[in-house]
N, C-alpha and C positions, 0 to 999 in steps of 0.2 A: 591761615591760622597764626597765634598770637608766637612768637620764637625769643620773645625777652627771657621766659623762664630762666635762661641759661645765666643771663645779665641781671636778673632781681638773686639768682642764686649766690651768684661771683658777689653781689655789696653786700649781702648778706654774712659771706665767711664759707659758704656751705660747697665752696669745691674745691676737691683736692686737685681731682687728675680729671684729664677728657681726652677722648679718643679723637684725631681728627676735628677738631671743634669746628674748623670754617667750614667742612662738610656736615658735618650736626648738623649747626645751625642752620645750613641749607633746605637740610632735611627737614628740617623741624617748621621750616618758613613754608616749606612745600605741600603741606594736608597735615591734616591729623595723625597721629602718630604714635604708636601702643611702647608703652616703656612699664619695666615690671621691677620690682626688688622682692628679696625672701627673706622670711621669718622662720626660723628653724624651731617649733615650738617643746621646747626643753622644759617650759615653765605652764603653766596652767593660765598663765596672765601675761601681757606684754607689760614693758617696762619704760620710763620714760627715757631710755636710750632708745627706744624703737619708735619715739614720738618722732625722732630727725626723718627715720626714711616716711614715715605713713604721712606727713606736714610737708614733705620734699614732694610727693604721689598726690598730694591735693594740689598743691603748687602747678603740678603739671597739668591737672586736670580744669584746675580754674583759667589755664593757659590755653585751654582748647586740645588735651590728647587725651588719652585713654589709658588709665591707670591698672594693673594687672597688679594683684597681692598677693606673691606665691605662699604658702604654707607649706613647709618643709616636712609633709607626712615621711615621707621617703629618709629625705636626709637626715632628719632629725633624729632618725635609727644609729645613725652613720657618727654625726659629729665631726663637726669643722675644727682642727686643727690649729686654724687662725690664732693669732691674741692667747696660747695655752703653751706648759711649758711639759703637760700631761696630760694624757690621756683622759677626756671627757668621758663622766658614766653612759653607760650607756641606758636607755631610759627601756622598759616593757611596755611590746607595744600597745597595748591598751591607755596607756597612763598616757602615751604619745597621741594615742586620737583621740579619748579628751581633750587634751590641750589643743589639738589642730579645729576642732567646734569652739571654745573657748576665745582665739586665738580670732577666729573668721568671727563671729558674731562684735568682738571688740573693734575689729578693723572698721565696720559696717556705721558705727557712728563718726568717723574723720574722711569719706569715701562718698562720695554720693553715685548711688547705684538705678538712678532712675531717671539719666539723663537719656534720649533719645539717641545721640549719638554716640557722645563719648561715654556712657555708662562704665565703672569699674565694674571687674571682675574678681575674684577670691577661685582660686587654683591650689591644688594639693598634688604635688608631685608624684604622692605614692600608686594617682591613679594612674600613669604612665611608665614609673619606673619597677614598682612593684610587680607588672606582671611578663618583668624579663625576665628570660633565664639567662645564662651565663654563656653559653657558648654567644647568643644572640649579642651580648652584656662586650664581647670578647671581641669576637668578627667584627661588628658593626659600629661598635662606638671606640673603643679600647687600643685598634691598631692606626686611632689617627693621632693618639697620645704618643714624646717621645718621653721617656723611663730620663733620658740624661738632661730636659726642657724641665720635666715635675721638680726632679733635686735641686733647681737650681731658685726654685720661690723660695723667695726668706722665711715663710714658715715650715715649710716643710725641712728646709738646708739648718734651720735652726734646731731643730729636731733631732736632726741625724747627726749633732756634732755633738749632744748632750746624750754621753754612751751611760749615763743612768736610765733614762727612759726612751730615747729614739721614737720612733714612731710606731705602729703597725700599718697593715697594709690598709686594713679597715679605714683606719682616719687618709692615709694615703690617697685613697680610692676617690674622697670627697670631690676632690674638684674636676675629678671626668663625671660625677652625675650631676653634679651644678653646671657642668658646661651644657649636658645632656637635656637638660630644662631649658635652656638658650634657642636649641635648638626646635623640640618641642614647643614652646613658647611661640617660634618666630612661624612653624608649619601653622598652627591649632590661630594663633590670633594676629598673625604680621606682625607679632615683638619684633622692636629692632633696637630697642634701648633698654642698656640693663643698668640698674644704681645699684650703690653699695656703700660699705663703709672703705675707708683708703687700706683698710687690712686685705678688699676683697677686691682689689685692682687684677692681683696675679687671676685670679679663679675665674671673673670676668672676662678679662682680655683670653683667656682659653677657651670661654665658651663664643669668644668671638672666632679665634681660628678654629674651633669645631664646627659653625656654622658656614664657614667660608670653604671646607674640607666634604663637608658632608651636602651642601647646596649650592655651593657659590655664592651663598647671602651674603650684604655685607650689614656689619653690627655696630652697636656704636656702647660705648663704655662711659660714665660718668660716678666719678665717687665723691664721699664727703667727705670732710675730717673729724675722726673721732674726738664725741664729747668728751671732755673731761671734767672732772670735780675740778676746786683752788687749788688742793695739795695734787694733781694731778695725775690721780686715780682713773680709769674709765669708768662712765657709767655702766652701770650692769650689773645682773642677778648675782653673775659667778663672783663680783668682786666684795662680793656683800654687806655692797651699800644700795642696797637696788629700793629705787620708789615705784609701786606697782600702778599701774590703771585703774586695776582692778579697784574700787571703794570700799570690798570685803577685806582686803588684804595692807589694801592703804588707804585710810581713811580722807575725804575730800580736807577736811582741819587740817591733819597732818600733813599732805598732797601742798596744801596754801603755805602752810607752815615751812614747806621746803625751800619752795620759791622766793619765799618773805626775808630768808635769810641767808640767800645767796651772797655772797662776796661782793664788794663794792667793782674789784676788778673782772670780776664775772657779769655784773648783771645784761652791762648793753649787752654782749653777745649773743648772752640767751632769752634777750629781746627779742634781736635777730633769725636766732635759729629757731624759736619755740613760736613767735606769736607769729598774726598775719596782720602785725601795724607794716604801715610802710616804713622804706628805710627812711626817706624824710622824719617822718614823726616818729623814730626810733631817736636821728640824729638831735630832734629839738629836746625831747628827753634828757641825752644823755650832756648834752648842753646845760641843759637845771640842775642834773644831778652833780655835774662838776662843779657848779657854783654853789651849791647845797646839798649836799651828801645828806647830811642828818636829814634834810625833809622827807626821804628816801619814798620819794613818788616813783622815782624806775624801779623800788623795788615792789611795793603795792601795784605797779600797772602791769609785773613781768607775773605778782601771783595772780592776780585776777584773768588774766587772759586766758592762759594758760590752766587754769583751773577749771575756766567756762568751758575753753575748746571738752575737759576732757570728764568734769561731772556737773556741765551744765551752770545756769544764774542759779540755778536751788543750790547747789555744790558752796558756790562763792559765797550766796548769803547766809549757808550756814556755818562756814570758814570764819567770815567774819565776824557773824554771830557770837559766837563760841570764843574767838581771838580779843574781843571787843570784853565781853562778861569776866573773861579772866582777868584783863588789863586794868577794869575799873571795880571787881570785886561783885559783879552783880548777876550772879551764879545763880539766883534762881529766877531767872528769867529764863535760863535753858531749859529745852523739850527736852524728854528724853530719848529723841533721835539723837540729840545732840550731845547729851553724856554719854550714848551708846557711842558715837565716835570717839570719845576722847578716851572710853575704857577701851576700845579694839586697840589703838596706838597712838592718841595724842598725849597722853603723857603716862609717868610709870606708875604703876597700879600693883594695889596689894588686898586679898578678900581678906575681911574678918569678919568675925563670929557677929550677933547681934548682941548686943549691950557692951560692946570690946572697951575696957577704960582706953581714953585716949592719951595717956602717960603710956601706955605699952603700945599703942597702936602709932605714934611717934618713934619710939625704939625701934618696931618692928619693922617701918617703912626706912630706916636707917636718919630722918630726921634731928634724932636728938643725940646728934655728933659733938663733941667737946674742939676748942681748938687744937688739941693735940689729935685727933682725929678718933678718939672712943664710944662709942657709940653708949650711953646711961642712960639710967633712969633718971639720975640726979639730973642731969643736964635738961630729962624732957622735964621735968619736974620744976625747972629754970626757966625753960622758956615760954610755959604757960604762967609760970606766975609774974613772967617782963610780960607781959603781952604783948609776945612774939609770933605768938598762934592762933589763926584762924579757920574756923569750920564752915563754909559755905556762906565767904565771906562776911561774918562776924566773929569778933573777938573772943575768945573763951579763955577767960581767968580762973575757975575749978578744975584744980586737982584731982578731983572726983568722976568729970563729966565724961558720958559714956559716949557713944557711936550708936543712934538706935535706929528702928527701920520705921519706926515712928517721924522721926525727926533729920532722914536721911530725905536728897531729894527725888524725888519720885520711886521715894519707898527701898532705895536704895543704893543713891550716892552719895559721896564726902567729899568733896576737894577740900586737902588739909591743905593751908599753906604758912610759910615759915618765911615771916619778913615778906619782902614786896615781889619777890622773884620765884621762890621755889615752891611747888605746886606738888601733889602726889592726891591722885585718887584712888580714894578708900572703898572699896561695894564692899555694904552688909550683906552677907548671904541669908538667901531667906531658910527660914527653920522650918 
């Protein structure tokens, strides 16, 4: 079996911490080899901070092991502690197994699950830990934890010095049943290798001494380093700047659009982390882009890739589509799949009525701003008569001209736009 994975992950950026590595790597030289990470599904959709582990799981699987993709039915009751300064909601479980189907059917397109040997798996915790009871929960898993080892992880000890919120036991409790899935894991499929983000080092390495306590297994730990935005935010739902998978929620435009305008100092990285170029033809990239920023090829080949990995070539050509029509004004070339993306969330949108004068439909989208920053009618009444204003890229100089579902495109879109850059789409609602 193929044991570079470890060495394409290290040029990559993508390891924090490893247990043991010259043994790993032993192991990993020595057969196929089942390594797992978990998704706690809090959200109905994953996120592109959870593209690092399900792209880290392929990585492995393209390496010749056996990818395992836990779904946190279970924990996902509970709430990890991690990366939080309070108490996470806790979610009803219903809304929790939605997302855990959700969650699994998403994974299924980055996962190839019809390899003969290494085929992935998709795993839900709650069918193993759900049907403890507590004393079993107590005796069996509970008395190999020590109460003075838990206080001493940075998130939990972080926790317990902030006397406004401290912890409960609930969020406490997290990392005896994530170690307890380590364990489970390693009986049910030979898991012997767990990932994570570098938040999930402490919770990991427990589940590794629970399996050494509980079978004499031995376990192996590998984490990543958390992604971050420029201003150095994490990515994620809770921080609410989250880009979803899902295409319902974030649209493939807006999805390209994210990538497209990454940061100069960002982009090789999430070269690295997000696509499967290699690291050679990541390095000749980032080579062009040093020598010419403005051509911004790494930042066109980091949306495209990454766009395909996750809503397909139809995804990217209508990204493009759509990105191409705005830039050169030639808006009715788009389908109306394609305005249907751009009203879900590619840009800010406002319904009015059918026949709306477009003097108040400028006021009303906040357009017709003054340089003192007042928002008039005088001002839109200024900028239609500079011929500042365009409706589905042509010029409209009447003061009069309305917004109709007639002359809307497919019956009922507008992209107003003001000068060469600011964009707002209008839906006439139908009567």
């Amino acid at each position: 079996m193929v044991s570079q994975v470890i060495d394409d992950l290290r040029a990559r950026g993508m390891v924090a911490q490893v247990s043991n590595e010259d043994d790993l790597i032993e192991h990993l030289s020595s057969g196929m080899r089942t390594v797992y990470c978990g998704f706690d599904p809090t959200a109905d959709s994953l996120h592109i901070g959870n593209l690092v582990p399900l792209l880290a799981l392929r990585r492995f699987q393209l390496a010749g092991h056996r990818p395992v993709l836990l779904v946190g039915g279970a924990t996902g009751m509970i709430g990890d502690p991690g990366g939080r300064n309070t108490e996470r909601e806790l979610k009803p479980a219903e809304e929790v197994r939605r997302s855990v189907e959700r969650i699994r059917h998403q994974a299924m397109q980055f996962l190839d699950f019809d390899q003969v040997k290494n085929a992935a798996v998709v795993v839900n915790n709650a069918d193993w830990i759900a049907p403890l009871n507590v004393i079993d929960f107590l005796r069996d898993i509970g008395k190999h934890f020590s109460v003075n080892a838990m206080i001493q992880k940075e998130t939990v000890r972080r926790r317990l010095e902030d006397d406004s919120n401290g912890i409960s036991y609930t969020e406490f409790s997290y990392s005896i049943l994530q170690s307890y899935d380590f364990v489970t894991l390693h009986d049910q499929y030979d898991c012997t290798i767990q990932m994570g983000g570098s938040d999930q080092w402490g919770n990991i390495t427990a589940g590794i001494d629970l399996m050494r306590r509980m079978s004499s297994a031995k376990g192996f730990a590998i984490t990543y380093p958390l992604v971050t935005a420029s201003d150095g935010t994490k990515f994620g739902k809770s921080m609410g700047n989250a880009v979803w998978l899902d295409a319902a929620q974030t649209s493939p435009y807006r999805f390209y659009q994210f990538w497209l305008n990454v940061t100069d100092e960002d982009v090789v990285n999430y070269l690295r982390t997000f696509t499967f170029l290699s690291v050679d033809d990541i390095g000749d990239l980032e080579t062009r882009h040093r020598a010419d920023p403005g051509a911004r090829e790494a930042h066109r080949t980091l949306a495209r890739e990454v766009t395909r990995l996750v809503h397909g070539d139809e995804g990217v050509d209508a990204a493009e589509r759509i990105s191409e029509a705005l830039f050169r004004n030639q808006l009715r070339a788009l389908d109306g799949s394609d305005m249907a993306q751009l009203a879900l969330d590619g840009m800010e949108s406002t319904t009015v009525g059918n026949q709306a004068l477009l003097m108040d439909v400028l006021v009303d989208c906040g357009l017709a701003v003054t340089p003192r920053g007042q928002v008039t009618r005088g001002q839109a009444r200024k900028l239609i008569e500079g011929n500042s204003i365009s409706v589905n890229g042509e010029k409209v100089t009447d003061t009069d001209a309305r917004l109709t579902s007639v002359d809307s495109l497919h019956g009922r879109f507008n992209v107003v736009q003001k000068g060469k850059k600011q964009h707002h789409l209008v839906i006439v609602a139908s009567e």
